[in-house]
Residue frames as qw, qx, qy, qz and C-alpha x, y, z in Angstrom:
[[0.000, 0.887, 0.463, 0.000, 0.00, 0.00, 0.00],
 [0.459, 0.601, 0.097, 0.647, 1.01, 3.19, -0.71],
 [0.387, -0.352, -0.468, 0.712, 2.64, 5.29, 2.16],
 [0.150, 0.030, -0.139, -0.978, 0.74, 8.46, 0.96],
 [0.359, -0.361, -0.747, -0.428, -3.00, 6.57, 1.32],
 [0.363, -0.166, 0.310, -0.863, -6.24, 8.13, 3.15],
 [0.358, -0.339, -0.858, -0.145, -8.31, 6.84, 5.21],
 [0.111, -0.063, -0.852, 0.508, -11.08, 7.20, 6.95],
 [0.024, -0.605, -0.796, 0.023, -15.21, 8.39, 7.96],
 [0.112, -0.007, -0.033, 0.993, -17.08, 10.76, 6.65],
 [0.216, 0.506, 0.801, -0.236, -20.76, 11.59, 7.56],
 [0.049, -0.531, -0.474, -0.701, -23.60, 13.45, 5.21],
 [0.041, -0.531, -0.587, 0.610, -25.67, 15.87, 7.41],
 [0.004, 0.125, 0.506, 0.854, -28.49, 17.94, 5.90],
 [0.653, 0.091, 0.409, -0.631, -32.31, 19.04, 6.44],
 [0.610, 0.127, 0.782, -0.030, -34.21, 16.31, 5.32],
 [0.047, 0.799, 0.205, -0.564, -33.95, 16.41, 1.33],
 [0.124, 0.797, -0.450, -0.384, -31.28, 18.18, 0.16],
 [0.693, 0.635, -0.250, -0.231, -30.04, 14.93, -1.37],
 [0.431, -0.591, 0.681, -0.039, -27.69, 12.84, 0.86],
 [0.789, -0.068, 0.610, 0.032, -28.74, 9.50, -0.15],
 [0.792, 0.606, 0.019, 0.070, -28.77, 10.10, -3.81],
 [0.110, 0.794, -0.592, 0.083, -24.92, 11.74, -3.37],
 [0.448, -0.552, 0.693, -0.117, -23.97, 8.87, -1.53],
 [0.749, 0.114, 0.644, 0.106, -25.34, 6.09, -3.84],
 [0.704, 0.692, -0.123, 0.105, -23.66, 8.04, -6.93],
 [0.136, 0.892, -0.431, 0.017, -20.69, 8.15, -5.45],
 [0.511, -0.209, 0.827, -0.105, -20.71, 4.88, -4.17],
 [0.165, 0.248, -0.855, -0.424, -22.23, 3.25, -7.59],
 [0.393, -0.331, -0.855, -0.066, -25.05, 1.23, -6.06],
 [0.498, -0.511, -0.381, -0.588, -28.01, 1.80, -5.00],
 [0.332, 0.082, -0.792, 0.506, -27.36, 1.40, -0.95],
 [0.089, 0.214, 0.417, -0.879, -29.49, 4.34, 0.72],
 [0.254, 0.522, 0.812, 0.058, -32.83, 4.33, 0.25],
 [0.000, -0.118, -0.036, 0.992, -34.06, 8.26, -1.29],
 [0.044, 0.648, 0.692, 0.315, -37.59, 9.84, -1.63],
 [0.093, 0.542, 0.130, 0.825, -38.91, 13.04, -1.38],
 [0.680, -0.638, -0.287, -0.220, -40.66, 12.23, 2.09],
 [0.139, -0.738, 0.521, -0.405, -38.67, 13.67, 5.35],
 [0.444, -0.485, 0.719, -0.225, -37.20, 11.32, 7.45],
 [0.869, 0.317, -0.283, -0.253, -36.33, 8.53, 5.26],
 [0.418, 0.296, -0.699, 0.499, -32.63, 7.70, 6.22],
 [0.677, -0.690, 0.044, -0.252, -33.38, 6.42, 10.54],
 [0.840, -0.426, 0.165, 0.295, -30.41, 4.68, 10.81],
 [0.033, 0.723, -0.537, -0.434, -26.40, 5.56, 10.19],
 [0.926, 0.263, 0.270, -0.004, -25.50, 3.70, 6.98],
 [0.146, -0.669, 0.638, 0.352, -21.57, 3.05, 6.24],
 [0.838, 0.528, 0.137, 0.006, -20.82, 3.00, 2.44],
 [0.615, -0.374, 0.401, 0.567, -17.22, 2.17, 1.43],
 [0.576, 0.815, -0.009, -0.068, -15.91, 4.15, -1.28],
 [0.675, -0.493, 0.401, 0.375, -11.99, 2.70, -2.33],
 [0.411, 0.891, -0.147, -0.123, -9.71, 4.55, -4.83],
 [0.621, 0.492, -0.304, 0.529, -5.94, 4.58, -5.87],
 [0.009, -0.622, 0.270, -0.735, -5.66, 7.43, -3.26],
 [0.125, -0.146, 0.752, -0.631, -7.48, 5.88, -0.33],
 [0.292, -0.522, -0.782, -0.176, -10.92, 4.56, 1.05],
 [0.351, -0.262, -0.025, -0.899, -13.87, 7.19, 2.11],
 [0.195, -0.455, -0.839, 0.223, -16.36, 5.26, 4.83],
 [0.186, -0.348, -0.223, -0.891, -19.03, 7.25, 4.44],
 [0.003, -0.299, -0.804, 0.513, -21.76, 7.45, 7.65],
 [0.199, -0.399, -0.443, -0.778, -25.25, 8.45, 6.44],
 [0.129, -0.020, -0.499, 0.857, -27.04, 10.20, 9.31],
 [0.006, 0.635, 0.766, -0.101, -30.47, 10.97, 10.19],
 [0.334, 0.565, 0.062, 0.752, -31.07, 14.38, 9.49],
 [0.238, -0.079, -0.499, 0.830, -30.49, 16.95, 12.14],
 [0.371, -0.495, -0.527, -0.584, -34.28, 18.43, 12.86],
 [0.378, -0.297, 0.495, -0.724, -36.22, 19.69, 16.12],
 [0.005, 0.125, -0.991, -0.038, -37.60, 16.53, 17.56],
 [0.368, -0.235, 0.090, -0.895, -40.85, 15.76, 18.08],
 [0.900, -0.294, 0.021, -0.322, -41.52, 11.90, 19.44],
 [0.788, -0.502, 0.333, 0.129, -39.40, 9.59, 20.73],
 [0.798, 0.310, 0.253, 0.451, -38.08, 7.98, 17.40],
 [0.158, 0.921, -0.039, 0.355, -37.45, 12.08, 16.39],
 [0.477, -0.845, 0.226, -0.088, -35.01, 12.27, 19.21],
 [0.872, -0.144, 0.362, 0.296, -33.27, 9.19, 18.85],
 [0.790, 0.363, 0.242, 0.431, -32.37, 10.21, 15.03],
 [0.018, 0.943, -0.093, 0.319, -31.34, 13.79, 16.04],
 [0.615, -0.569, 0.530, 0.132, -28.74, 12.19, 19.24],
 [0.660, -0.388, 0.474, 0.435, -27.06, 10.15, 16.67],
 [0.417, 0.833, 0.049, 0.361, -27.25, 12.75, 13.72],
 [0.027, 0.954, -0.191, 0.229, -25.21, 15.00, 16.37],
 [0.687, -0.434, 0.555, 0.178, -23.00, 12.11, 18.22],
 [0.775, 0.533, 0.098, 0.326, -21.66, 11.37, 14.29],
 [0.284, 0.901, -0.057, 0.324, -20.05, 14.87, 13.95],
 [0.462, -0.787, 0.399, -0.087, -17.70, 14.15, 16.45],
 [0.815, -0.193, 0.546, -0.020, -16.66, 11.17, 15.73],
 [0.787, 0.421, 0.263, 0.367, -15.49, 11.35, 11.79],
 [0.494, -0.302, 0.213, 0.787, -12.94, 12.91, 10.29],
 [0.011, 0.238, 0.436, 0.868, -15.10, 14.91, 7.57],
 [0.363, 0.516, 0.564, -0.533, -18.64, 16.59, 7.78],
 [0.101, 0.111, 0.373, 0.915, -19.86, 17.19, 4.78],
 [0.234, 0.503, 0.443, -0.705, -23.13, 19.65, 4.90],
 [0.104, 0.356, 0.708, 0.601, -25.40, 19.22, 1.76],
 [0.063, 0.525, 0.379, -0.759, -27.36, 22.29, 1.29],
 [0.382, 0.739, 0.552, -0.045, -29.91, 23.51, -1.60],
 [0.343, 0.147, 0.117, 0.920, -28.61, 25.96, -4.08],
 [0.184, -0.928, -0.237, -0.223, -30.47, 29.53, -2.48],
 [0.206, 0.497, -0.255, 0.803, -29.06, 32.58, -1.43],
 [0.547, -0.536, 0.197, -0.612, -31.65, 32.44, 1.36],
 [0.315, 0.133, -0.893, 0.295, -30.57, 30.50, 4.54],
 [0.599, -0.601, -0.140, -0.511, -33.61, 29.80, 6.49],
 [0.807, -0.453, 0.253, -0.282, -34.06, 28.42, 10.23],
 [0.967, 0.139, -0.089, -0.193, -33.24, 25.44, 9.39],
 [0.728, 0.559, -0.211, 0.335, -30.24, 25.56, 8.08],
 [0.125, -0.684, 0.402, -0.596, -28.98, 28.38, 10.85],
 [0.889, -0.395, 0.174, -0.155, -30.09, 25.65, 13.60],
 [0.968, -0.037, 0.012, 0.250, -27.54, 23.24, 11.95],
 [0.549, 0.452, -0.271, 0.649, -24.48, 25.64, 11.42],
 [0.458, -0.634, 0.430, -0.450, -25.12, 26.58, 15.53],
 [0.982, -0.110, -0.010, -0.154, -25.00, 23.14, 15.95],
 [0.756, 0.494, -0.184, 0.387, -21.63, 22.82, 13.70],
 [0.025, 0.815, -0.403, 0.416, -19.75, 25.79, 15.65],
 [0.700, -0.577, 0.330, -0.260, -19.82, 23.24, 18.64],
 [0.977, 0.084, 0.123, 0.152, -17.93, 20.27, 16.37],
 [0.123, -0.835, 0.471, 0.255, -13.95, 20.53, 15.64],
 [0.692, 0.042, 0.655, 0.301, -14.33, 18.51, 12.60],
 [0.061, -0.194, 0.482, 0.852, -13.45, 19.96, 9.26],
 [0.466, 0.523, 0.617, -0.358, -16.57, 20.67, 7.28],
 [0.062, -0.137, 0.601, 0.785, -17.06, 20.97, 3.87],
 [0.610, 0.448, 0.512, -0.406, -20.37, 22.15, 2.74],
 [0.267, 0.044, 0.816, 0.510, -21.58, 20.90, -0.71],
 [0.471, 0.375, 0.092, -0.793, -24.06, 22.98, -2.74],
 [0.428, 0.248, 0.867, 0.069, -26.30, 19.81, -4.27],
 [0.418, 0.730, 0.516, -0.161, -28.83, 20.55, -7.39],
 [0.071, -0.426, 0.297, 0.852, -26.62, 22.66, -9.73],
 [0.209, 0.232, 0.814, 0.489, -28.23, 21.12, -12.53],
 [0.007, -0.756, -0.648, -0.089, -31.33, 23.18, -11.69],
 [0.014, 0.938, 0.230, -0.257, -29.84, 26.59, -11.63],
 [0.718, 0.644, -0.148, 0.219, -27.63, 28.38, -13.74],
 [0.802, -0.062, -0.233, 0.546, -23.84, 28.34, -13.51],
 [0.257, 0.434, -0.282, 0.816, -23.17, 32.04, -12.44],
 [0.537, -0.673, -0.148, -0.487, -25.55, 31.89, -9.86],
 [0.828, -0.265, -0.371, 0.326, -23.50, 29.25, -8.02],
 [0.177, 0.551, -0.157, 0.800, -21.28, 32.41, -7.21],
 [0.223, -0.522, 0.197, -0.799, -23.65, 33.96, -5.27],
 [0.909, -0.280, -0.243, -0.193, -24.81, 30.63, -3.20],
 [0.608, -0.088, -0.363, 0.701, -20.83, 30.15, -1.99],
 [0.288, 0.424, -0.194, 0.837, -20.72, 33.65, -1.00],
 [0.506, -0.520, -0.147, -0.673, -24.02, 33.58, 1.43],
 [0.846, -0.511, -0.146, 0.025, -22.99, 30.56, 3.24],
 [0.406, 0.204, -0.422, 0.785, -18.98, 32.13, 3.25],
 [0.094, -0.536, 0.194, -0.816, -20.79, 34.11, 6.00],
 [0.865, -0.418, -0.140, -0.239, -22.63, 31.50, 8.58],
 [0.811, -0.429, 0.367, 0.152, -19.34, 29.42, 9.30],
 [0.008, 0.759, -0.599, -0.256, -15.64, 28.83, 8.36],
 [0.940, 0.048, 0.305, -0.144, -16.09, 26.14, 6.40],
 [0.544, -0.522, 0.488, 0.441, -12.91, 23.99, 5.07],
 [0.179, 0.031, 0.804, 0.567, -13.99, 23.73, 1.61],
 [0.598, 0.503, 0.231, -0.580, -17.30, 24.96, -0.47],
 [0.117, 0.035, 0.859, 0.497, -17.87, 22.04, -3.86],
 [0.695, 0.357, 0.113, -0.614, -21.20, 22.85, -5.56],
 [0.140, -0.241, 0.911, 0.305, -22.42, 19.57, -7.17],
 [0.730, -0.031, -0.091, -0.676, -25.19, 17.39, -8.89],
 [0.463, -0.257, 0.818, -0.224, -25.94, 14.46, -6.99],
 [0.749, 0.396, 0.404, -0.346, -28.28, 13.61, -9.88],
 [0.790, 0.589, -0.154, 0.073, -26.31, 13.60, -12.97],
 [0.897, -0.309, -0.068, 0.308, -23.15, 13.31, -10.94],
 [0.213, 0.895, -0.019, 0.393, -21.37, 16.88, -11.85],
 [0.199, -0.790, 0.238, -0.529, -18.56, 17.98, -10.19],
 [0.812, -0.500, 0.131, -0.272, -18.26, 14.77, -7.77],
 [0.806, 0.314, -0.252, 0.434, -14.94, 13.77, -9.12],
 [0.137, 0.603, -0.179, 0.765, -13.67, 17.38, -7.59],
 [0.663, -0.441, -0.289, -0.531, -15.62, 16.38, -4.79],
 [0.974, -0.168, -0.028, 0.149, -14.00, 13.29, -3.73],
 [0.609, 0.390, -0.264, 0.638, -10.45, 15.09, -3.86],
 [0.123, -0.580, 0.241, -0.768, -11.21, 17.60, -1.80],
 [0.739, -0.598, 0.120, -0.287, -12.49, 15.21, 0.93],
 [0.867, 0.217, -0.283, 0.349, -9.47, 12.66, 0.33],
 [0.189, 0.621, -0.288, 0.704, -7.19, 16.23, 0.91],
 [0.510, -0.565, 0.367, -0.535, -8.76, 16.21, 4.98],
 [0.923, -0.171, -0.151, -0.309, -8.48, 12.47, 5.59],
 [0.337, -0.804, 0.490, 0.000, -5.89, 11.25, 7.74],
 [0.483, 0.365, -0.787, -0.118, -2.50, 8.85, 6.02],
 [0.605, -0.177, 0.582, -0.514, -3.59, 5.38, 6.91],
 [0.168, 0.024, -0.911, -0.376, -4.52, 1.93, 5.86],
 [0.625, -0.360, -0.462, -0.517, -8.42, 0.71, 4.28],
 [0.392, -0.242, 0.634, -0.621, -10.47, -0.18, 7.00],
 [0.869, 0.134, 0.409, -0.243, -12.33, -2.53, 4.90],
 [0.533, -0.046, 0.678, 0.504, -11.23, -4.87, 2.04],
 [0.090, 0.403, -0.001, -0.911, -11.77, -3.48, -1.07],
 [0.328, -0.284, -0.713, -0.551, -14.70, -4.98, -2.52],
 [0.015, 0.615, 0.669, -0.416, -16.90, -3.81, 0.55],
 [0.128, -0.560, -0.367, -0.731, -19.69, -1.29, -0.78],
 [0.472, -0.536, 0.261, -0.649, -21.30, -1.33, 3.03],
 [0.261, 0.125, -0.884, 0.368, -21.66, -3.04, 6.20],
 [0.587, -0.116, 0.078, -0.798, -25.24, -3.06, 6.34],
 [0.514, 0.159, 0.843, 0.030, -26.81, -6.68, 6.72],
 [0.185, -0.209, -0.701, -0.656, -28.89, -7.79, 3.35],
 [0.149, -0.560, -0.789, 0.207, -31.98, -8.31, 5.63],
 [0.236, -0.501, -0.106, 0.826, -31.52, -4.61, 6.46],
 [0.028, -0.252, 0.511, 0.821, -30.88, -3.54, 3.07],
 [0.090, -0.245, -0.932, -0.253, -33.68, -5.60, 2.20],
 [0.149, -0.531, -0.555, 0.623, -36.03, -4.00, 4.52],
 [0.057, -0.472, 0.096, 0.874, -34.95, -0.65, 3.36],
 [0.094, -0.064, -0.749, -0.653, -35.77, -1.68, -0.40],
 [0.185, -0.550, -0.813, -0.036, -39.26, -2.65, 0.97],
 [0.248, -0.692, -0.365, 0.572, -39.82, 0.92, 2.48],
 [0.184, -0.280, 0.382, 0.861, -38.78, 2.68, -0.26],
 [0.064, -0.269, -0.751, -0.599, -40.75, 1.17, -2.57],
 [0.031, -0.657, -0.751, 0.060, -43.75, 1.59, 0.00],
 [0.141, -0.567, -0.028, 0.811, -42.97, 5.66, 0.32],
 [0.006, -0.136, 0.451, 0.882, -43.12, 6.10, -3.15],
 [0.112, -0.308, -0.860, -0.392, -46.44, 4.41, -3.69],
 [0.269, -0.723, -0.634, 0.046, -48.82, 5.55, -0.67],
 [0.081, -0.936, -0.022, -0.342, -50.01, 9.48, 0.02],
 [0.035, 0.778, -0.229, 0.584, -48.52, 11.74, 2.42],
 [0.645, -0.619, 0.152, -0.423, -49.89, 11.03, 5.86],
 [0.946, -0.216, -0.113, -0.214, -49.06, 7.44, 5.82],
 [0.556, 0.651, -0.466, 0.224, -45.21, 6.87, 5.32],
 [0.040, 0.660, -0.600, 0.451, -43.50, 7.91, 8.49],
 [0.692, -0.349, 0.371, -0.512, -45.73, 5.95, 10.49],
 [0.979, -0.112, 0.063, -0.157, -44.41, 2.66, 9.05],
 [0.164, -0.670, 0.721, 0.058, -41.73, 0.31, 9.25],
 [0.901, 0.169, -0.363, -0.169, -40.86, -3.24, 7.42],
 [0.499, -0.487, 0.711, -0.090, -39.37, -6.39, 9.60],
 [0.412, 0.431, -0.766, -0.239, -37.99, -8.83, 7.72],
 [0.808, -0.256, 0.369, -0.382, -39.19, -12.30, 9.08],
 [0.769, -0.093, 0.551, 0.310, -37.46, -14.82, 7.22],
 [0.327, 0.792, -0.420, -0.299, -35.15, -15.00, 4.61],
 [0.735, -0.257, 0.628, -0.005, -33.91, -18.14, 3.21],
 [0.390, 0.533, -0.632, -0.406, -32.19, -19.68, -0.19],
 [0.640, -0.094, 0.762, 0.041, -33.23, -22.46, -1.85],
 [0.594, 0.300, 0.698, 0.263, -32.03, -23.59, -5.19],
 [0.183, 0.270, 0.423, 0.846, -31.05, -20.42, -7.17],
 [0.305, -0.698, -0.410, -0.501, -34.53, -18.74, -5.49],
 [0.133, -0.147, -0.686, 0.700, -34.89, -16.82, -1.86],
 [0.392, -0.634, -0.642, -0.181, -37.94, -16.44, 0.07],
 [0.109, 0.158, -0.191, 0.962, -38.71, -13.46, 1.56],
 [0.291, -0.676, -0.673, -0.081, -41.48, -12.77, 4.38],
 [0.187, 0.140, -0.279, 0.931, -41.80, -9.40, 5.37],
 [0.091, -0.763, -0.628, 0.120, -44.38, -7.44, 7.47],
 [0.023, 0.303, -0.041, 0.952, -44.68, -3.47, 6.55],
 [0.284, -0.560, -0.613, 0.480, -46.10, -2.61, 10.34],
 [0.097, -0.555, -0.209, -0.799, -48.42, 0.64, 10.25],
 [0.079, -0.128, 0.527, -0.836, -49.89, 3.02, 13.19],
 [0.421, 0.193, 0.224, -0.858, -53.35, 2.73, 12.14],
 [0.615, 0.433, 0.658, -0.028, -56.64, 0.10, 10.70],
 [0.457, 0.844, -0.008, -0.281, -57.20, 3.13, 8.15],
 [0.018, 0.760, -0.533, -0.373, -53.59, 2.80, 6.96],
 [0.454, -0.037, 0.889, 0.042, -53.73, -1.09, 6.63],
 [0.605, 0.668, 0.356, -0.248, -56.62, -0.39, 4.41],
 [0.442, 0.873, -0.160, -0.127, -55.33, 1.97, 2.18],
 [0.119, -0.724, 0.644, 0.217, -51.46, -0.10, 2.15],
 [0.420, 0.106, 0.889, 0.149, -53.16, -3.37, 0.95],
 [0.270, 0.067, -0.478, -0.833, -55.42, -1.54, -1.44],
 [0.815, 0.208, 0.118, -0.528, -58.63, -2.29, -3.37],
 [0.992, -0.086, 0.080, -0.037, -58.28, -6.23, -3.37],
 [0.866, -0.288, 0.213, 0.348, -54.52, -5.75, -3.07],
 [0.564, 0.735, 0.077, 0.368, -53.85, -3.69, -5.63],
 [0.151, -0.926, 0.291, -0.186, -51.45, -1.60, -3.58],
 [0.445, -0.643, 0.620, -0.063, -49.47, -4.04, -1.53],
 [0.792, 0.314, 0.273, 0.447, -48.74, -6.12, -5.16],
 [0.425, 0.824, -0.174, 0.332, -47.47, -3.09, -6.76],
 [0.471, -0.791, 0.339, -0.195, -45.29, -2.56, -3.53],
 [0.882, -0.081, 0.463, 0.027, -44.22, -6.24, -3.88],
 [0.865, 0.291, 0.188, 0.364, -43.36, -6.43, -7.33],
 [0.284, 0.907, -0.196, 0.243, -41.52, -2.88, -7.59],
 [0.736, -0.459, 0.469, -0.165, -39.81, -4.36, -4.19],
 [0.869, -0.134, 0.472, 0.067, -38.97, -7.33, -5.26],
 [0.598, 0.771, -0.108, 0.191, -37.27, -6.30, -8.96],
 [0.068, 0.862, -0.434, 0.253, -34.88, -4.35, -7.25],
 [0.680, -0.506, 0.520, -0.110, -33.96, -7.13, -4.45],
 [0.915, 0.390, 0.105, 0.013, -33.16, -9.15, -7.60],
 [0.264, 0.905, -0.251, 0.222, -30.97, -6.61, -8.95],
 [0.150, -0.809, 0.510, -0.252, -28.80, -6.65, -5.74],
 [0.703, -0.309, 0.640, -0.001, -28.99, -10.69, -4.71],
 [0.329, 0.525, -0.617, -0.485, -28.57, -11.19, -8.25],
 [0.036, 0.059, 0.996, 0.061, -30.75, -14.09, -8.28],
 [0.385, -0.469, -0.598, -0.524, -34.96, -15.06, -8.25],
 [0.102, -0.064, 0.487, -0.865, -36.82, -13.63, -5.41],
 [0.360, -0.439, -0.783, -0.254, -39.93, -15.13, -3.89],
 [0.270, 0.034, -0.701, 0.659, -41.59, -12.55, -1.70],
 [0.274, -0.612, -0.660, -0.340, -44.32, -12.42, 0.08],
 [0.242, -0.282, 0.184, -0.910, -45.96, -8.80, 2.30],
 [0.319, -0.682, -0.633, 0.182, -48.23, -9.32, 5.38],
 [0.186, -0.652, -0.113, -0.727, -49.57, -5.67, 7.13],
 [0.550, -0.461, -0.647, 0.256, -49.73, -5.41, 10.70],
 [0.247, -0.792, -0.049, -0.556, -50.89, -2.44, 12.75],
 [0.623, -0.079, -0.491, 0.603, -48.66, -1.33, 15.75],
 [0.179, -0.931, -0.314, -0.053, -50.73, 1.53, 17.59],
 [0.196, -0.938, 0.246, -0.145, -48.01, 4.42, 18.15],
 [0.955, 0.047, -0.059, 0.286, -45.02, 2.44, 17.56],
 [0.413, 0.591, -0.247, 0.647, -42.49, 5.32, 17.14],
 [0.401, -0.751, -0.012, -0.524, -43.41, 6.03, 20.38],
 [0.956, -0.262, -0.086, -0.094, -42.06, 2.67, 22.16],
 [0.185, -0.733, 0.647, 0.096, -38.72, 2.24, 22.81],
 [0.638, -0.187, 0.745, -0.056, -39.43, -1.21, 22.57],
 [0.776, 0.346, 0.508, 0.140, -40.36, -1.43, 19.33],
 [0.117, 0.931, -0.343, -0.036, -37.96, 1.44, 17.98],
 [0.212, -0.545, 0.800, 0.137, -35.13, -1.20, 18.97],
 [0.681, 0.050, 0.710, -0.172, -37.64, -4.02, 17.56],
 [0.779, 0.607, 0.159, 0.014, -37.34, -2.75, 14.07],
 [0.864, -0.083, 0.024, 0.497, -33.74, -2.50, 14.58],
 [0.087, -0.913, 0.062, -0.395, -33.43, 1.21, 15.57],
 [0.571, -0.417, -0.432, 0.559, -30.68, 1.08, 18.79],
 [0.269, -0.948, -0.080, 0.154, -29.72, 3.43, 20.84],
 [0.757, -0.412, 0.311, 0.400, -26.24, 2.26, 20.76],
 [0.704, 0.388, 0.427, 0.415, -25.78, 3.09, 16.75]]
């Protein structure tokens, strides 16, 4: 290994949004993080390996930082703000706008308190023009001393070459922490999960989303095929309704969009079958918060 090689962990922090997961699963190649347009997708940290010539990037995807407002809300805010200590990079993904609202201000008070390098990353160029970017570095040069400003597009992948140098440049000399074919250290069950949650976000209104969560129940290979039993646990009868559909029509589509992708990644046939189960005020529980594999400890 080369005596000049970086290593080591950097975390995404952002309101809920701006575009972490997509950055992280272009930069990482594969589809890892789960992304929709619905707040509080990401609940748990998720470490994606990213290994160059130059070094390996462990990337920590965070909950997003956010005032709390039930139990689960708390949890992902403590270890959105116990990250920033702990890696060697921050990077801050932020919306190209000259206006900085609340939001934002909350998290760069937050920052002032961390004495990790930060690099903030203006996401979405693609959607505004290229002299504007100008004036978007020059609004947040004024919130915090930040070690680097990289305007990028997490969507068509702009810019993320320039990106990845500039975090490399803060990362301390060192050997990989993983081998290099890791992508993450997520279980598949997990990952699996996630894929099942995604798919259900995109499909069902507004209201329903946050309130649910998917437990894997068995998982098993036989003969080129795995079997998959999951339950996607809602708060509410009404929601059960409307997540199994009119005779089912919902929780197939859910299934088969679901199940494509799990293909994709176990690169094999996928048998899986969706059950529904109301959990009255689950986010609320500690007990089940750690039962869909939330800790404290993470």
């Amino acid at each position: 290994m080369r005596a000049d090689y970086r290593s080591g962990f950097v975390t995404l922090i952002g309101r809920p949004n701006v575009g972490k997961s997509t950055l992280m699963n272009y930069l990482i190649g594969q589809k890892i993080a789960i992304t929709s347009n619905k707040p509080q997708t990401t609940r748990n940290r998720i470490q994606t390996v990213l290994t160059t010539e130059e070094g390996q990037i462990v990337f920590v995807d965070t909950p997003g930082i956010h005032k709390a407002k039930n139990k689960l809300g708390e949890y992902m805010v403590n270890v959105a703000e116990r990250t920033l200590n702990e890696v060697d990079v921050v990077l801050w993904l932020v919306e190209p706008s000259t206006f900085i609202g609340a939001g934002e201000r909350h998290i760069a008070e937050q920052l002032k308190k961390v004495k990790t390098p930060v690099i903030l990353v203006i996401n979405k160029t693609d959607k505004v023009k290229k002299e504007e970017v100008f004036t978007f570095i020059d609004a947040y040069k004024n919130i915090y001393d930040f070690a680097a400003i990289v305007p990028v597009s997490a969507r068509s992948g702009e810019n993320t070459d320039e990106l990845i140098r500039v975090i490399m440049q803060h990362l301390p000399y060192g050997p990989q922490f993983y081998d290099e074919d890791t992508i993450t250290d997520q279980p598949q069950r997990q990952i699996v999960a996630e894929i099942i949650r995604e798919k259900a976000l995109h499909s069902l209104n507004e209201e329903i989303p946050h309130g649910i969560a998917v437990a894997i129940d068995r998982m098993k290979m036989r003969k080129k095929i795995v079997d998959i039993d999951a339950t996607i646990i809602c708060e509410r009868d009404s929601h059960k309704g409307i997540i199994i559909g009119k005779q089912g029509a919902m929780l197939k589509k859910i299934g088969s969009t679901a199940r494509y992708e799990i293909e994709q990644m176990l690169e094999c046939k996928v048998n899986l079958q969706l059950w529904v189960k109301v959990k009255k005020d689950w986010r609320d529980s500690d007990f089940l918060i750690r039962n869909f594999g939330y800790t404290k400890e993470d």
